[in-house]
N, CA, C and O atoms as a Tripos MOL2 file, in Angstrom:
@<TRIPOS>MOLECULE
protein
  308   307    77     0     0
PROTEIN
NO_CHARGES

@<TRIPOS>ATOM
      1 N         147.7900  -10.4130  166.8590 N.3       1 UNK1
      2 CA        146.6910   -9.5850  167.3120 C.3       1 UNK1
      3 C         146.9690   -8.1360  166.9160 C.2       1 UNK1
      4 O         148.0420   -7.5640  167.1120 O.2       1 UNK1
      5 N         145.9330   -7.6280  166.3630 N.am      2 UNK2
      6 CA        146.1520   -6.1860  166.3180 C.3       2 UNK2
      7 C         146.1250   -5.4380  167.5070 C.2       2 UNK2
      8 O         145.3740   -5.5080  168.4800 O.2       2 UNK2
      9 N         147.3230   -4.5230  167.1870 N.am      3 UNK3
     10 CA        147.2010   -3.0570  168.4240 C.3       3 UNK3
     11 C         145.4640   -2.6650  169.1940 C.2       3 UNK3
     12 O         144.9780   -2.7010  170.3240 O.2       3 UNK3
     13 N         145.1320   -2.4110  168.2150 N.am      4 UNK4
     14 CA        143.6350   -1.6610  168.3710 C.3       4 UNK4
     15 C         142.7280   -3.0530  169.0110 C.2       4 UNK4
     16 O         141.5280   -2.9170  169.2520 O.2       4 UNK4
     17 N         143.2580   -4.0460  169.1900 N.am      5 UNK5
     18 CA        142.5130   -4.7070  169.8580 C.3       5 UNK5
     19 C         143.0950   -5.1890  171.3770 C.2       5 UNK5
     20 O         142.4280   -5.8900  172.1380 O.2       5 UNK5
     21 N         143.9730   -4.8670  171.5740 N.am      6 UNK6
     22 CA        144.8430   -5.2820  172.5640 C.3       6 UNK6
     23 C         143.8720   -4.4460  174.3650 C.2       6 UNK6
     24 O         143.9430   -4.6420  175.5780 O.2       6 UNK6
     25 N         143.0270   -3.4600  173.3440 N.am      7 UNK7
     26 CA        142.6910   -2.7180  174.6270 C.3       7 UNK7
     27 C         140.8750   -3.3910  174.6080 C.2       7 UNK7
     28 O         140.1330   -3.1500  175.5600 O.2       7 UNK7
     29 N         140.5420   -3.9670  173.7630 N.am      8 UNK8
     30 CA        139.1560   -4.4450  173.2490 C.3       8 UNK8
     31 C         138.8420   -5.1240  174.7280 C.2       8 UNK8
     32 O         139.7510   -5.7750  175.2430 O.2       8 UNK8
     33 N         137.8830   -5.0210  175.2550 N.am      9 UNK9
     34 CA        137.3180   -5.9470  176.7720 C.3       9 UNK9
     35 C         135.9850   -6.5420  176.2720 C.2       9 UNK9
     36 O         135.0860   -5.7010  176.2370 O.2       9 UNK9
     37 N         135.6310   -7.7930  175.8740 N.am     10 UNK10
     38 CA        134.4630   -7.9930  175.9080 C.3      10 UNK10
     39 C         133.7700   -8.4340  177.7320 C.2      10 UNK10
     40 O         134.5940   -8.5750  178.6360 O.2      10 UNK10
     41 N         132.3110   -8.5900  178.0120 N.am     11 UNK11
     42 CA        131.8360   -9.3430  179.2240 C.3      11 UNK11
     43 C         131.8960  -10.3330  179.0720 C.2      11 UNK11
     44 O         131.8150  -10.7620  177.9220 O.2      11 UNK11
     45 N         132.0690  -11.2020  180.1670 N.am     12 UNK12
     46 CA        131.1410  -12.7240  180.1580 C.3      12 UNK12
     47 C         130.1110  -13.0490  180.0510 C.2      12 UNK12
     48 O         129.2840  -12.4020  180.6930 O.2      12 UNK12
     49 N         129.7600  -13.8690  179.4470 N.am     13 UNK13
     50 CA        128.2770  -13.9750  179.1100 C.3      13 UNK13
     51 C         127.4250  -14.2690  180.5680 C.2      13 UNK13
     52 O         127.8830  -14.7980  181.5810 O.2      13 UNK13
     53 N         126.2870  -13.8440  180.3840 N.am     14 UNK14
     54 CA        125.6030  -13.8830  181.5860 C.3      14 UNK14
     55 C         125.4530  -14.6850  182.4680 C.2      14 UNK14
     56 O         124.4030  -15.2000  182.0850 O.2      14 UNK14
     57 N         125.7180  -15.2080  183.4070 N.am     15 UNK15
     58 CA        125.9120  -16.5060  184.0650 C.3      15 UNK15
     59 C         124.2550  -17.2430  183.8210 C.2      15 UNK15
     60 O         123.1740  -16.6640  183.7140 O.2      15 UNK15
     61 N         124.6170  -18.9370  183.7830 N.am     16 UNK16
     62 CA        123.8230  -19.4480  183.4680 C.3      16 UNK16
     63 C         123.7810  -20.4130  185.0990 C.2      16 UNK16
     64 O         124.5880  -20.8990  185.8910 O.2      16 UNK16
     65 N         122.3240  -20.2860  184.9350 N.am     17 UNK17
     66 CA        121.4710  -21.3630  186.2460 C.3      17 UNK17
     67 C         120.6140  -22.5320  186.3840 C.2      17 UNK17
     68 O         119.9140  -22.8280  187.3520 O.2      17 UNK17
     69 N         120.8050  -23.3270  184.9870 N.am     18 UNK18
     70 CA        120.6900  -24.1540  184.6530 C.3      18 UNK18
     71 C         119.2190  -24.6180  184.6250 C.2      18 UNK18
     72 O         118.7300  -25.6380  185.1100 O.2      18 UNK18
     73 N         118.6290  -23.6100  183.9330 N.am     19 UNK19
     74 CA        116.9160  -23.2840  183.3810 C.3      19 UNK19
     75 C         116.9860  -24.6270  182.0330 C.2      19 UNK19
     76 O         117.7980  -25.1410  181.2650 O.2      19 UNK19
     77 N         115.4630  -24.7130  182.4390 N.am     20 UNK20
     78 CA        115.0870  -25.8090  181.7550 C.3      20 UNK20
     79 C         114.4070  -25.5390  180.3590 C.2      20 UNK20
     80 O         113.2580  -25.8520  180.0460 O.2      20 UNK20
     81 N         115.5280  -24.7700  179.4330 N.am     21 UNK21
     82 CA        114.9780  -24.2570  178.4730 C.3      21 UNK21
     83 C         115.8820  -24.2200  177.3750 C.2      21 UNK21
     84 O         116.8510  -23.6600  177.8870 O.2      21 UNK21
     85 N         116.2280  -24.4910  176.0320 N.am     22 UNK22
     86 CA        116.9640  -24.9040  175.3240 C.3      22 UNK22
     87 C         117.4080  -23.8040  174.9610 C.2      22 UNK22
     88 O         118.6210  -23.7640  174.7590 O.2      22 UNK22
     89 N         116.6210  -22.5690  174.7550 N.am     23 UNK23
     90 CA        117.5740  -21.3620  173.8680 C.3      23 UNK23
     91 C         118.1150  -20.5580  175.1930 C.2      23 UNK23
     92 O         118.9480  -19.6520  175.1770 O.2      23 UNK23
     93 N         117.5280  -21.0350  176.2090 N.am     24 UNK24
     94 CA        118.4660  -19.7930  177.1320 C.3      24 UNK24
     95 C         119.9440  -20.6830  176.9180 C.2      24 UNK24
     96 O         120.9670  -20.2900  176.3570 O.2      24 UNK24
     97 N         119.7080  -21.8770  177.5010 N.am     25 UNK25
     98 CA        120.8520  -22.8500  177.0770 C.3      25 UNK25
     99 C         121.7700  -22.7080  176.2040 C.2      25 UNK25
    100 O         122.9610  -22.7150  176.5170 O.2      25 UNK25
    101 N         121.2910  -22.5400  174.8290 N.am     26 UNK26
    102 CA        121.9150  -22.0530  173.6020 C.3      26 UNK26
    103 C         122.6750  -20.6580  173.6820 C.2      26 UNK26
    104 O         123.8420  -20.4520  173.3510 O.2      26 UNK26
    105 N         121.8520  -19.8370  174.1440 N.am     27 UNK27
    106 CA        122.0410  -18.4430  174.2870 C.3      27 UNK27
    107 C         123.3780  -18.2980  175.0060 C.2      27 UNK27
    108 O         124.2910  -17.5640  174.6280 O.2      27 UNK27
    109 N         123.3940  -19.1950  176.2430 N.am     28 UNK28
    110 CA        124.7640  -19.1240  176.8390 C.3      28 UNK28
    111 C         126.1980  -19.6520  176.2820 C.2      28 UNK28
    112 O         127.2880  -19.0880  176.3680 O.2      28 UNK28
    113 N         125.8770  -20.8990  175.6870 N.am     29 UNK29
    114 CA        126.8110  -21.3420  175.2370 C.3      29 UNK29
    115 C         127.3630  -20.2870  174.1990 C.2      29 UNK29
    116 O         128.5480  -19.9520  174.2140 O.2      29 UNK29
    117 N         126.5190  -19.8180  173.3660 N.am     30 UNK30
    118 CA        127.0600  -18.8690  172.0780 C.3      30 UNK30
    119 C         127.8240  -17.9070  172.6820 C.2      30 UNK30
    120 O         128.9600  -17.6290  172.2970 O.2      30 UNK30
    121 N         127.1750  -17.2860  173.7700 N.am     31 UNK31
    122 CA        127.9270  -15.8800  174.3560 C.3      31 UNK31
    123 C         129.2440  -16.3880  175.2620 C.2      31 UNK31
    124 O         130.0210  -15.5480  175.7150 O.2      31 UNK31
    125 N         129.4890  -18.1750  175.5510 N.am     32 UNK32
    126 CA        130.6410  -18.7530  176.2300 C.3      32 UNK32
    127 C         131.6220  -18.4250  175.3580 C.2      32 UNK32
    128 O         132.5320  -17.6470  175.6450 O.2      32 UNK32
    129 N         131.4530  -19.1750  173.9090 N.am     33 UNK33
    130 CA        132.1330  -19.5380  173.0380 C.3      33 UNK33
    131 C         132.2880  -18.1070  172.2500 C.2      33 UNK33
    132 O         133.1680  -18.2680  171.4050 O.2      33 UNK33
    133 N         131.9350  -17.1880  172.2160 N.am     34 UNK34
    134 CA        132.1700  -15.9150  171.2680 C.3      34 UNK34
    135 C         132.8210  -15.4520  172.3030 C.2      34 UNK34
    136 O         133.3640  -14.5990  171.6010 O.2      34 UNK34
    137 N         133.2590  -15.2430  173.3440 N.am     35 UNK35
    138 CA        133.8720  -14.9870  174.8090 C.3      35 UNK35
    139 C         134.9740  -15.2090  174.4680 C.2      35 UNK35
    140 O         135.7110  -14.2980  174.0900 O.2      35 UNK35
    141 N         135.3740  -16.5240  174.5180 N.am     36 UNK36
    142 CA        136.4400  -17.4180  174.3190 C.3      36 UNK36
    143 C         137.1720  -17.1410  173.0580 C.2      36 UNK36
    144 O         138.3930  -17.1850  173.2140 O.2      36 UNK36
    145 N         136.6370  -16.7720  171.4310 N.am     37 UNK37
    146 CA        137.1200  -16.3310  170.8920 C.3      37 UNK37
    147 C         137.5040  -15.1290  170.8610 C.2      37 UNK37
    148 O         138.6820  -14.9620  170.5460 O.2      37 UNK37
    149 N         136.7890  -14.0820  171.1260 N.am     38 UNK38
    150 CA        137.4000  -12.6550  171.2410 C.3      38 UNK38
    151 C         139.0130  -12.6880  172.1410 C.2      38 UNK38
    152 O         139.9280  -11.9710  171.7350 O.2      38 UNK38
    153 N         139.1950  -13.5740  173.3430 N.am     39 UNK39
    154 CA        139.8400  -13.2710  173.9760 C.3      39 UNK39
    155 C         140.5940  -14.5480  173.8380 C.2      39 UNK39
    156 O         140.8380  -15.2560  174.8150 O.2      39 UNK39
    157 N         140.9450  -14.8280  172.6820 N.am     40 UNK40
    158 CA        142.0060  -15.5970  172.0200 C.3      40 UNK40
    159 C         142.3410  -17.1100  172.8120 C.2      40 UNK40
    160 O         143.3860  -17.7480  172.9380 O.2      40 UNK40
    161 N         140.6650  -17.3980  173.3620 N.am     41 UNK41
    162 CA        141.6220  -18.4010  174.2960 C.3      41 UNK41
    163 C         140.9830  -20.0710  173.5990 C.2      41 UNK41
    164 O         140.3080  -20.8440  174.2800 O.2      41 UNK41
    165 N         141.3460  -20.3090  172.2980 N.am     42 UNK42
    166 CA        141.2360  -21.1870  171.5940 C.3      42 UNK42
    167 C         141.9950  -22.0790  171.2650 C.2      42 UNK42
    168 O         142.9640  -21.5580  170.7130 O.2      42 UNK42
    169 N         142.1200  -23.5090  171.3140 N.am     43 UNK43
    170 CA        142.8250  -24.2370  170.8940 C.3      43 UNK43
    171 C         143.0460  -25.4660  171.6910 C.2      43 UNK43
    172 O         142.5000  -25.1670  172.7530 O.2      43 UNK43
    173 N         143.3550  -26.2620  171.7830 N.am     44 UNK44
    174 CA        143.7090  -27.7450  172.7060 C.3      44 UNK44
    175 C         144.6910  -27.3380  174.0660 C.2      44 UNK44
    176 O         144.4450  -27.8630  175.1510 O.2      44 UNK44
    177 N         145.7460  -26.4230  173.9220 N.am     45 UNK45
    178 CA        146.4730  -25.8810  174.8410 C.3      45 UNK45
    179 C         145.4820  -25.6300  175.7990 C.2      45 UNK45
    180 O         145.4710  -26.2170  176.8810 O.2      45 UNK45
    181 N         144.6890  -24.8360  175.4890 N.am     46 UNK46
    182 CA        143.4190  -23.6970  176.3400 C.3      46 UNK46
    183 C         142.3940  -24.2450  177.0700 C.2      46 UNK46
    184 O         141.6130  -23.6280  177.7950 O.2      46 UNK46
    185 N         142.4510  -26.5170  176.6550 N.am     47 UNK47
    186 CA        141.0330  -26.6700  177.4310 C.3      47 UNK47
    187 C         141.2120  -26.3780  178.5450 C.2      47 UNK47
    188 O         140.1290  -25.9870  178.9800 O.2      47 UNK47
    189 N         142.3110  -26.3100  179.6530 N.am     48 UNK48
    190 CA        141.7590  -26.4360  180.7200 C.3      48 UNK48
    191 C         141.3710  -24.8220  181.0790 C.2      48 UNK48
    192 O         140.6200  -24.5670  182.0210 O.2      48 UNK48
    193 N         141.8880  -23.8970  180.3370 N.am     49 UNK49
    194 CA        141.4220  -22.3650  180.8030 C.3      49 UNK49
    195 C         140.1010  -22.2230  180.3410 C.2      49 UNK49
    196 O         139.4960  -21.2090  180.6870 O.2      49 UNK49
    197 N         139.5020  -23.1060  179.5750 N.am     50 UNK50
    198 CA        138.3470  -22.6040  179.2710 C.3      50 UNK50
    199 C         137.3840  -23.0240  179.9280 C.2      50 UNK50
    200 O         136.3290  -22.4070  180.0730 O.2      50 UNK50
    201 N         137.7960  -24.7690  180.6730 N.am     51 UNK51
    202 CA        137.1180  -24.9500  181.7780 C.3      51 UNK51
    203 C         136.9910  -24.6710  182.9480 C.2      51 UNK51
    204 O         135.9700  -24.9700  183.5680 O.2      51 UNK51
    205 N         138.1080  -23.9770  183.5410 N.am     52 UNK52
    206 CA        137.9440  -22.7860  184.6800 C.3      52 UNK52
    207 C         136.8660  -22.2580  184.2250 C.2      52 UNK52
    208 O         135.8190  -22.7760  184.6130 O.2      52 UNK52
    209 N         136.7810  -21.1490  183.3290 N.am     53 UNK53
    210 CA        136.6130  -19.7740  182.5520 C.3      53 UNK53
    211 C         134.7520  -20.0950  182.6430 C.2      53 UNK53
    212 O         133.9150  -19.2900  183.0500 O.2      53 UNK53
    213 N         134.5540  -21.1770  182.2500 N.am     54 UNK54
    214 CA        133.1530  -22.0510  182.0310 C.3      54 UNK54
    215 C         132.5850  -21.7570  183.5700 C.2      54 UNK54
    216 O         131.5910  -21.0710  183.8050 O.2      54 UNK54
    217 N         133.6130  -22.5680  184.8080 N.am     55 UNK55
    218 CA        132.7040  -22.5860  185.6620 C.3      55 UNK55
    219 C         132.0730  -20.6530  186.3520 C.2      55 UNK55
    220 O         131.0820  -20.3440  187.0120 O.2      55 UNK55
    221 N         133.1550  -19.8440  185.8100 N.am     56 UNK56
    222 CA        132.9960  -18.8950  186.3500 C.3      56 UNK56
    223 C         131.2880  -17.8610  186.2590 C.2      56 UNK56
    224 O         130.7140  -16.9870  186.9090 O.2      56 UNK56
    225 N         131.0590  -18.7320  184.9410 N.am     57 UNK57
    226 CA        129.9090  -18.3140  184.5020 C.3      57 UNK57
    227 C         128.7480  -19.0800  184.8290 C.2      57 UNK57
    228 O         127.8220  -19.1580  184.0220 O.2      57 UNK57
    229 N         128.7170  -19.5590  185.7540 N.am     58 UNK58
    230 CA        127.5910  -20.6620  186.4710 C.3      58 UNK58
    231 C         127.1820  -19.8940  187.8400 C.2      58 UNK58
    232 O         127.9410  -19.2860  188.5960 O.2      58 UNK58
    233 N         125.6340  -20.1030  187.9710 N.am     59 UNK59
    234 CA        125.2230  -19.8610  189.1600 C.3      59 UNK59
    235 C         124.4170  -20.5410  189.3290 C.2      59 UNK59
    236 O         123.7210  -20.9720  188.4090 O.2      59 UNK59
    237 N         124.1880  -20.9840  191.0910 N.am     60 UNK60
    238 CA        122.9680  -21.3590  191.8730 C.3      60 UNK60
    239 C         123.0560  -22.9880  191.4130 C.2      60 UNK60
    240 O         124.2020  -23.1310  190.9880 O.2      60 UNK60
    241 N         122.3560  -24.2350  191.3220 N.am     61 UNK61
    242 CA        122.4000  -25.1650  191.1850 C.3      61 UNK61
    243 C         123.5640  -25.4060  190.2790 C.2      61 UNK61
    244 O         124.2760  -26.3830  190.5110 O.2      61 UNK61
    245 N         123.8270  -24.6380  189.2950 N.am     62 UNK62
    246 CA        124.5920  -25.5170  188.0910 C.3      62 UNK62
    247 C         126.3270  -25.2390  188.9420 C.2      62 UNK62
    248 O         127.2580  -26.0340  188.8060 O.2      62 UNK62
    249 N         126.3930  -24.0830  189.6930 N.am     63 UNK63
    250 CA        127.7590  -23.6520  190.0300 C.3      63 UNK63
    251 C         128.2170  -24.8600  190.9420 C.2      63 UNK63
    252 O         129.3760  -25.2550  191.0730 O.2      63 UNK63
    253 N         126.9950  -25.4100  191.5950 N.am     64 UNK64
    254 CA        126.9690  -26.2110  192.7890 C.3      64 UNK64
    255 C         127.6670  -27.6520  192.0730 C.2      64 UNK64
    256 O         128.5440  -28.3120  192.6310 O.2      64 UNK64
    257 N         127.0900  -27.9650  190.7570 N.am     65 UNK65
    258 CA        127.2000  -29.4060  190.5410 C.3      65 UNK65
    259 C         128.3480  -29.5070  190.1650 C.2      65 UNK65
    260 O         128.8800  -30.5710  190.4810 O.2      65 UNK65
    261 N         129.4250  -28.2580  189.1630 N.am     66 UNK66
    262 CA        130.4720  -27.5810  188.3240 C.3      66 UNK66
    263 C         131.7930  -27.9410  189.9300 C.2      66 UNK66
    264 O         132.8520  -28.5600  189.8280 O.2      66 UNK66
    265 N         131.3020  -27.4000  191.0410 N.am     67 UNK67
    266 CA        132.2560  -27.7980  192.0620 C.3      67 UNK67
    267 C         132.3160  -29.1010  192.2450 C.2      67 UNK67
    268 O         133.3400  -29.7600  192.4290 O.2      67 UNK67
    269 N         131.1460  -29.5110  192.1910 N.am     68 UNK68
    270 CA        131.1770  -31.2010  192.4840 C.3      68 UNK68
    271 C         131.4640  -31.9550  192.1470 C.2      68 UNK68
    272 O         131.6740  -33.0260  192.7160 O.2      68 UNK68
    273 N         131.6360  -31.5270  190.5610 N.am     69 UNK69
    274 CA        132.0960  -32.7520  189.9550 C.3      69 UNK69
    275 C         133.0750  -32.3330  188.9080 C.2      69 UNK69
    276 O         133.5950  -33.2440  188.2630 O.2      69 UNK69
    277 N         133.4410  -30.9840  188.6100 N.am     70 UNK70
    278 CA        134.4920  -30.7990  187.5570 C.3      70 UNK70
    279 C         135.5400  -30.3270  188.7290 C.2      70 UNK70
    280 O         136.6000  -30.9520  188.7240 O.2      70 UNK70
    281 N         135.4380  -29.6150  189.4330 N.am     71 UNK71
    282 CA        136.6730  -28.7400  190.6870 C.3      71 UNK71
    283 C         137.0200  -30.0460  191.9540 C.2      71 UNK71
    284 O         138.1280  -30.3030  192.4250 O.2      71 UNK71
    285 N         136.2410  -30.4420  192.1490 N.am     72 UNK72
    286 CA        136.4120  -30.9590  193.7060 C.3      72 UNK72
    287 C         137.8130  -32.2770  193.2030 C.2      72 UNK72
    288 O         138.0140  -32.8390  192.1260 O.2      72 UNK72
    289 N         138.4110  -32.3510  194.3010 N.am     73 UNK73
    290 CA        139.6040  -33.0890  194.5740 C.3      73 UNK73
    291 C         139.4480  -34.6350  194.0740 C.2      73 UNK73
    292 O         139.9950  -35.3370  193.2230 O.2      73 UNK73
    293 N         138.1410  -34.8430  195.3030 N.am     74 UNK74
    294 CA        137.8650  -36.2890  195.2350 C.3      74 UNK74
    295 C         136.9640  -36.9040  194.3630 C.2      74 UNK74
    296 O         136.5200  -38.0450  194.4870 O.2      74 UNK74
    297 N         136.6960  -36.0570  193.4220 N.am     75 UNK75
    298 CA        135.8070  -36.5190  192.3870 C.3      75 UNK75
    299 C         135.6810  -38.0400  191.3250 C.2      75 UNK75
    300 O         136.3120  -37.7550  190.3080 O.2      75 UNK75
    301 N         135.3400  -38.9270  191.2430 N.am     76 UNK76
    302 CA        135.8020  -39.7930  190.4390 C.3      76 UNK76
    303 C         135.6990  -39.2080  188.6230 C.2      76 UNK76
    304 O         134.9660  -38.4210  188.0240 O.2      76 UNK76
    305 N         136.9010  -40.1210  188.2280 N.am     77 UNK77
    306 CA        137.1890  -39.9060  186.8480 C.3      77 UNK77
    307 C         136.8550  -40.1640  185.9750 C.2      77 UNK77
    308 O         137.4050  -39.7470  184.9550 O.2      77 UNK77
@<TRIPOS>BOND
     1     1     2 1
     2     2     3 1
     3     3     4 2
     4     3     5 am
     5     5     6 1
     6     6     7 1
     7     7     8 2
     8     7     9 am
     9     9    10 1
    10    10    11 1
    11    11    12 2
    12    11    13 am
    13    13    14 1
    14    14    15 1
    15    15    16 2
    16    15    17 am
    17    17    18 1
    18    18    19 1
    19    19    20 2
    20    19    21 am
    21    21    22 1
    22    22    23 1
    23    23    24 2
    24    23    25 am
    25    25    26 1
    26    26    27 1
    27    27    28 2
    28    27    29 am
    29    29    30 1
    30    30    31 1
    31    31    32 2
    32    31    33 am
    33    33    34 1
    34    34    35 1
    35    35    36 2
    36    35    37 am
    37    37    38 1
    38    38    39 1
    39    39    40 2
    40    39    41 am
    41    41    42 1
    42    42    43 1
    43    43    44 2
    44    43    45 am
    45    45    46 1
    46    46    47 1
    47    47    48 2
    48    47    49 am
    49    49    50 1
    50    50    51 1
    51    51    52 2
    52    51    53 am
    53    53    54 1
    54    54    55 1
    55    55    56 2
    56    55    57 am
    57    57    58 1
    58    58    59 1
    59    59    60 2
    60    59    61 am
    61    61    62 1
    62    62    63 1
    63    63    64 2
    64    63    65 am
    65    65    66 1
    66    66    67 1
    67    67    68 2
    68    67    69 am
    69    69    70 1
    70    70    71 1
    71    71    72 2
    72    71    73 am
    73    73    74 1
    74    74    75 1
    75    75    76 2
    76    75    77 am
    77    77    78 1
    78    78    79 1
    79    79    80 2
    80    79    81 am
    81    81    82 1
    82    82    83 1
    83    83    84 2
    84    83    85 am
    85    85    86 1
    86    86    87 1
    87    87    88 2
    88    87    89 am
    89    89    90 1
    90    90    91 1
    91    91    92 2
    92    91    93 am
    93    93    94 1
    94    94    95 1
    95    95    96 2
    96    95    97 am
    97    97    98 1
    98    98    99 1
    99    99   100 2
   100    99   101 am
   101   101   102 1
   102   102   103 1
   103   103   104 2
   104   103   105 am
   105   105   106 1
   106   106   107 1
   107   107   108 2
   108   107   109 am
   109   109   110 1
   110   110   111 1
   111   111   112 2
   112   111   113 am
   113   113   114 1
   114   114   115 1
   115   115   116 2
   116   115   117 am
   117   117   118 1
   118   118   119 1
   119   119   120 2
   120   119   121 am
   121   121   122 1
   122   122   123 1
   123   123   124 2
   124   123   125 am
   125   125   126 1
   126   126   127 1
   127   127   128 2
   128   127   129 am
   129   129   130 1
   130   130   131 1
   131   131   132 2
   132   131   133 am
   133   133   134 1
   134   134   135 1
   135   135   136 2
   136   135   137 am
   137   137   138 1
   138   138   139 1
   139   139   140 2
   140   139   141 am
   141   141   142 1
   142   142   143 1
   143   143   144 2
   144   143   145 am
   145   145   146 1
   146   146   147 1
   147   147   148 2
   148   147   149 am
   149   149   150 1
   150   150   151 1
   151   151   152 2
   152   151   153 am
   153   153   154 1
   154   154   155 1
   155   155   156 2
   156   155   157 am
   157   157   158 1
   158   158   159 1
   159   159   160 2
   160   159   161 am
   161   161   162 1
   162   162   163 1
   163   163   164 2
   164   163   165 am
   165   165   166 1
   166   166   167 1
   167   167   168 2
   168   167   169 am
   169   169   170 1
   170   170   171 1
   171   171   172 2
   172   171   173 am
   173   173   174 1
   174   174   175 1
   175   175   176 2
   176   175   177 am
   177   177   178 1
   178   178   179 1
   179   179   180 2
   180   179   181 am
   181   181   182 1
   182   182   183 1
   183   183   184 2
   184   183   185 am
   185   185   186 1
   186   186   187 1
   187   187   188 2
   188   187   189 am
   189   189   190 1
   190   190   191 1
   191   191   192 2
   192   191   193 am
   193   193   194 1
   194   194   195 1
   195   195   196 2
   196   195   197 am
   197   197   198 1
   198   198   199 1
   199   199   200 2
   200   199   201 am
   201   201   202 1
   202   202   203 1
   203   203   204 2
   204   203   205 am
   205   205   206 1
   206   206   207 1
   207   207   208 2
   208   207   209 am
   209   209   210 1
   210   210   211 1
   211   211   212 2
   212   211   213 am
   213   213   214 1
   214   214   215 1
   215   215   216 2
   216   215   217 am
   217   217   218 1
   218   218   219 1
   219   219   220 2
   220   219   221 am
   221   221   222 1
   222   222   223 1
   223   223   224 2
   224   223   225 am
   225   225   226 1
   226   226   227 1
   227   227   228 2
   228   227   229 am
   229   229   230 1
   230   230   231 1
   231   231   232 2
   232   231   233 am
   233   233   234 1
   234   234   235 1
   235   235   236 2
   236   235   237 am
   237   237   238 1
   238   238   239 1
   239   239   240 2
   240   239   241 am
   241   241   242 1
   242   242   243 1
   243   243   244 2
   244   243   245 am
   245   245   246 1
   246   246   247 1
   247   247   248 2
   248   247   249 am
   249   249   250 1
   250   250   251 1
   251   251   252 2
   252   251   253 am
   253   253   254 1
   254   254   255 1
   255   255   256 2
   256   255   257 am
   257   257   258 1
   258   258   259 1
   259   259   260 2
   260   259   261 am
   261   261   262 1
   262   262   263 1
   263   263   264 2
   264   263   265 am
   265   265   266 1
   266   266   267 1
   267   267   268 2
   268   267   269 am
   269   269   270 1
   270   270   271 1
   271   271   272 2
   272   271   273 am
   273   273   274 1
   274   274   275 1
   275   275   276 2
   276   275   277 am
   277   277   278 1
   278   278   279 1
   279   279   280 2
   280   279   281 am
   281   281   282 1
   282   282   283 1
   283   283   284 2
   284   283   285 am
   285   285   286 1
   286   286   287 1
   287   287   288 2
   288   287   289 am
   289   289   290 1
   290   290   291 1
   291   291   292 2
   292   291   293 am
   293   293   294 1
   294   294   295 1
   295   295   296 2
   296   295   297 am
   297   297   298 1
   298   298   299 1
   299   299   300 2
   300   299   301 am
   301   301   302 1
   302   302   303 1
   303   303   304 2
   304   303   305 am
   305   305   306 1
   306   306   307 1
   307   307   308 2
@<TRIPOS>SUBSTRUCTURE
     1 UNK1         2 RESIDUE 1 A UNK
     2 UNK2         6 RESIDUE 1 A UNK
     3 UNK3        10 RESIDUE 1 A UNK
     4 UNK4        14 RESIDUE 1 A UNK
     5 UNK5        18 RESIDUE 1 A UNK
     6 UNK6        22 RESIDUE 1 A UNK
     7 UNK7        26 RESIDUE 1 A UNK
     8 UNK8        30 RESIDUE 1 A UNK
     9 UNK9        34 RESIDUE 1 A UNK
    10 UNK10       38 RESIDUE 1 A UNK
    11 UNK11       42 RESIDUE 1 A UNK
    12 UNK12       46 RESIDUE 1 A UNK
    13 UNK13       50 RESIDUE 1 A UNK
    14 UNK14       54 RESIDUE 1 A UNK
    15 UNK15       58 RESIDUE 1 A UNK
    16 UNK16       62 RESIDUE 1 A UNK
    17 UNK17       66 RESIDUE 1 A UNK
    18 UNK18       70 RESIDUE 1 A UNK
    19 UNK19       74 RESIDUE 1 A UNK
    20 UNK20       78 RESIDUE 1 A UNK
    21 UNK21       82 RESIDUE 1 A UNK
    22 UNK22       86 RESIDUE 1 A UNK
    23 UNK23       90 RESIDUE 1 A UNK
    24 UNK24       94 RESIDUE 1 A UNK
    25 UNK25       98 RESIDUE 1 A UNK
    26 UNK26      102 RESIDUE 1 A UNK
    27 UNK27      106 RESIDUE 1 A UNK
    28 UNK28      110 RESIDUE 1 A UNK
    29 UNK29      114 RESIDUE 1 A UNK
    30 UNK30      118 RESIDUE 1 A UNK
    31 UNK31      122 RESIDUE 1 A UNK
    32 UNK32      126 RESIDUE 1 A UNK
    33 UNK33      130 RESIDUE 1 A UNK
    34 UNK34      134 RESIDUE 1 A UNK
    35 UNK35      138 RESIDUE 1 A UNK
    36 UNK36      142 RESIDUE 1 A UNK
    37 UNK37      146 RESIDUE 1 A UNK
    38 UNK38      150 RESIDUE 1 A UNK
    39 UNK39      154 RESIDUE 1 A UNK
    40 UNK40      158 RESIDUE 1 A UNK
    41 UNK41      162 RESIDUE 1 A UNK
    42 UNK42      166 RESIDUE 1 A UNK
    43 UNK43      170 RESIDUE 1 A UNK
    44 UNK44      174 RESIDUE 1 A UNK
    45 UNK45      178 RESIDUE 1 A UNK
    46 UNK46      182 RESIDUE 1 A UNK
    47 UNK47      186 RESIDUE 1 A UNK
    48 UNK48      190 RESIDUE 1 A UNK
    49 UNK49      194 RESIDUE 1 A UNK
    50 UNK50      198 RESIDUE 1 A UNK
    51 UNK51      202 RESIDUE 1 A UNK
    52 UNK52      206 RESIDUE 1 A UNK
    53 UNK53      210 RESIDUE 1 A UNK
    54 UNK54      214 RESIDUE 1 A UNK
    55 UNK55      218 RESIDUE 1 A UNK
    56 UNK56      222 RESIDUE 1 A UNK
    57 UNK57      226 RESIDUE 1 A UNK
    58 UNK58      230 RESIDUE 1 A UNK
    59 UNK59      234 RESIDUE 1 A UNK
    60 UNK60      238 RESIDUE 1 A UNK
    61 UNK61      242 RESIDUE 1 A UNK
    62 UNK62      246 RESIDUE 1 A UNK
    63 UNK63      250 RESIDUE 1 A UNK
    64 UNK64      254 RESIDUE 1 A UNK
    65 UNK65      258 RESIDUE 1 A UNK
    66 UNK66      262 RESIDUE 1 A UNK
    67 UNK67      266 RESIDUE 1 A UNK
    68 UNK68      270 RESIDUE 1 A UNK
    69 UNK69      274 RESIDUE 1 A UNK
    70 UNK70      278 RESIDUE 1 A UNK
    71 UNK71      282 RESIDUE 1 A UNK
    72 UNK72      286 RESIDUE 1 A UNK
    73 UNK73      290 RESIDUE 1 A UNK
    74 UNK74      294 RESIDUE 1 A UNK
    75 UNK75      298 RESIDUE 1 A UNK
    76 UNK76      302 RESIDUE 1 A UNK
    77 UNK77      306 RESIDUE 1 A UNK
């Protein structure tokens, strides 16, 4: 990594609420995944940080289902 980027902060992309619409859809994923690259967190090592990282960007119904079924304990597999 370069110096000059070490101080670089991108945002998270805008949290998504699970609208019934394909480019907001799109829109999020791109700004997930350009997220994820700026901040070097790429590679097979990283799925599970990126699936934290994922739910953080969820609100309102979708955050709800993200606990339910990717976070929660008793979830089946």
């Amino acid at each position: 990594m370069m110096p000059e980027m070490k101080s670089l902060r991108v945002s998270a992309p805008e949290k998504y609420s699970g609208e019934d619409d394909i480019k907001i859809f799109d829109t999020w994923v791109t700004g997930l995944l350009r997220w994820y690259r700026v901040h070097n967190i790429t590679g097979a090592t990283k799925d599970s940080v990126r699936v934290d990282l994922c739910g953080t960007t969820l609100k309102g119904d979708t955050s709800e289902w993200y606990s339910d079924e990717v976070e929660a304990w008793n979830r089946p597999n």
